[in-house]
Each structure stands twice: as structure tokens, then as C-alpha cells.
C-alpha positions in Angstrom: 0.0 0.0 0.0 0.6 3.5 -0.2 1.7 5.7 2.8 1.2 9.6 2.2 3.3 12.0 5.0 2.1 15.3 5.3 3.7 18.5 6.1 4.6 21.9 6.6 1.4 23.0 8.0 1.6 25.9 11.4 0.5 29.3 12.1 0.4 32.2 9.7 -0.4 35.6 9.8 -3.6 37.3 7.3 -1.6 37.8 4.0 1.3 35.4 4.4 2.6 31.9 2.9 3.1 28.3 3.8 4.4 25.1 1.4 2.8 22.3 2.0 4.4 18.9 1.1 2.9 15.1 0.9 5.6 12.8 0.3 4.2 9.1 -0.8 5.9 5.8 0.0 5.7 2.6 -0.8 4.7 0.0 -3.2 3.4 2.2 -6.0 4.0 1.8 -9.9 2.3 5.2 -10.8 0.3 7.7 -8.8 -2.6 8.6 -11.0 -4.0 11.6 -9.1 -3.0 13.6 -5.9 -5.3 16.3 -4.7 -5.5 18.6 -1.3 -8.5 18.8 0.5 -9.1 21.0 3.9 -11.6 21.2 6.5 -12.7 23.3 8.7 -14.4 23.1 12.0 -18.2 22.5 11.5 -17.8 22.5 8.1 -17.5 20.1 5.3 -13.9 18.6 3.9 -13.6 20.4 0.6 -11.4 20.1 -2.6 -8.3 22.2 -3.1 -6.8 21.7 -5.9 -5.7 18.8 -7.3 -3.0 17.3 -9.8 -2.2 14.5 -12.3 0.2 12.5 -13.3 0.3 14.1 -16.8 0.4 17.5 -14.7 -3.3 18.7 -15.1 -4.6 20.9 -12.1 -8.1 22.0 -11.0 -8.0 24.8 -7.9 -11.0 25.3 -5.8 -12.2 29.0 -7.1 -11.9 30.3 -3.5 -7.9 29.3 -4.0 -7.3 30.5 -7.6 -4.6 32.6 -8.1 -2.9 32.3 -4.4 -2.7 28.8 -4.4 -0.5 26.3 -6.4 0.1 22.8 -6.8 3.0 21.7 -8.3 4.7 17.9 -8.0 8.0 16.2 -8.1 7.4 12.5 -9.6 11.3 11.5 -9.0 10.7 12.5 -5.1 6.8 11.1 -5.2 6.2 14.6 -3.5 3.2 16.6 -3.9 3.1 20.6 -3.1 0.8 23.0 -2.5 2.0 26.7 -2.5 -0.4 29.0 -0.6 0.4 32.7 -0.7 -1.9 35.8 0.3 -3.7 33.3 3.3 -6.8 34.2 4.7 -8.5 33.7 8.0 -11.2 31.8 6.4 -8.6 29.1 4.8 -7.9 28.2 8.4 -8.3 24.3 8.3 -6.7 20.6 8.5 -5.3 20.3 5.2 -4.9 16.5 3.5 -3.4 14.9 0.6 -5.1 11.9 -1.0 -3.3 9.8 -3.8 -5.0 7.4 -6.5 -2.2 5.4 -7.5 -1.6 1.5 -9.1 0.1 -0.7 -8.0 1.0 -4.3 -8.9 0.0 -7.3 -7.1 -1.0 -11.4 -8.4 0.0 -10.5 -11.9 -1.9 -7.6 -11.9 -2.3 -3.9 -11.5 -4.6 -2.8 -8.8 -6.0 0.3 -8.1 -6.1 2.0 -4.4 -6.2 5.2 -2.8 -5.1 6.7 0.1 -5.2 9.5 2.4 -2.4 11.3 4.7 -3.1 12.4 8.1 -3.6 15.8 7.6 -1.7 19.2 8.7 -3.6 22.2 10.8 -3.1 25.5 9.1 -4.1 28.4 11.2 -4.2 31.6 9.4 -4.3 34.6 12.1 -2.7 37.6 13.6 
């Protein structure tokens, strides 16, 4: 299976940056599709942004234009650049992979989902 290890989450003032990185181990012949996803308290987990393996991205419209996503296949490492944070972007932050991998003669799929990362966005 697929482990993914989040990181790079913390404290941040209105207006300022974090990178966030999701590093995936493990028994994995390609990862199809990573994407971020965040939660906040009371509300419901939400897509990010999200990219393939071909390097298509899709970005939440409340994150266009401050946030990236960006990857590094030789380092299976996903990143997502965040700049100009808001209050209301205050949330656990997780990566999810859909990847293959082989197993019985075959190629399987899976998917998997990190632990997740608190980013608090105040002053």
C-alpha cells in the first residue's frame, strides 16, 4: 500500500505563505492523481486543488490565483503553495493519492489519504 506524509502546516499571519508537502511511500507503480483537501471546524472537507500524473490541475475557485500545486514525480512529492492566506482558509489540510500498484499478476488500483496538517491563518 501507499503511505502519504504530510507536512509543513503551522501558524500564519492574514496575507502570508506556507508550502505544504505530501511525500508518498511505498509500493506504487504510478500515482494517478493527488489532490488537497481541507476542513474546517463545522464545516464540510472540501477540494483544493488537485494534480495529475500528466500534470493537469483543477483549484478550488476560492484558492485560484494564491494557491499552487506543483509535483516532483522522481521524489513522489506533492506541493501546495499558498500565498496571500486568509482567516477563512484556516483548516486541517490533507493529501489523498490514487495510484496502481502491482500485485497477483496484476495492476490494482487504491487510494489513500495522509493524516492531515492544521493550518491556522491569524494575527
Amino acid at each position: 500500500q501507499v503511505q502519504l506524509v504530510e507536512s509543513g502546516g503551522g501558524l500564519v499571519q492574514p496575507g502570508g505563505s506556507l508550502r505544504l508537502s505530501c511525500a508518498a511511500s511505498g509500493s506504487i507503480f504510478t500515482i494517478d492523481r493527488t489532490a488537497w483537501y481541507r476542513q474546517a471546524p463545522g464545516k464540510e472537507r472540501e477540494l483544493v486543488a488537485s494534480i495529475t500524473s500528466g500534470g493537469s490541475t483543477n483549484d478550488a475557485d476560492s484558492v485560484k490565483g494564491r494557491f499552487t500545486i506543483s509535483r516532483d514525480n522522481a521524489k513522489k512529492t506533492v506541493y501546495l503553495q499558498m500565498n496571500s492566506l486568509k482567516p477563512e482558509d484556516t483548516a486541517v489540510y490533507s493529501c489523498n493519492a490514487d495510484f496502481k500498484y502491482w500485485r497477483g499478476g496484476a495492476f490494482l488500483s487504491g487510494t489513500s489519504w495522509g493524516q492531515g496538517t492544521q493550518v491556522t491563518v491569524s494575527s
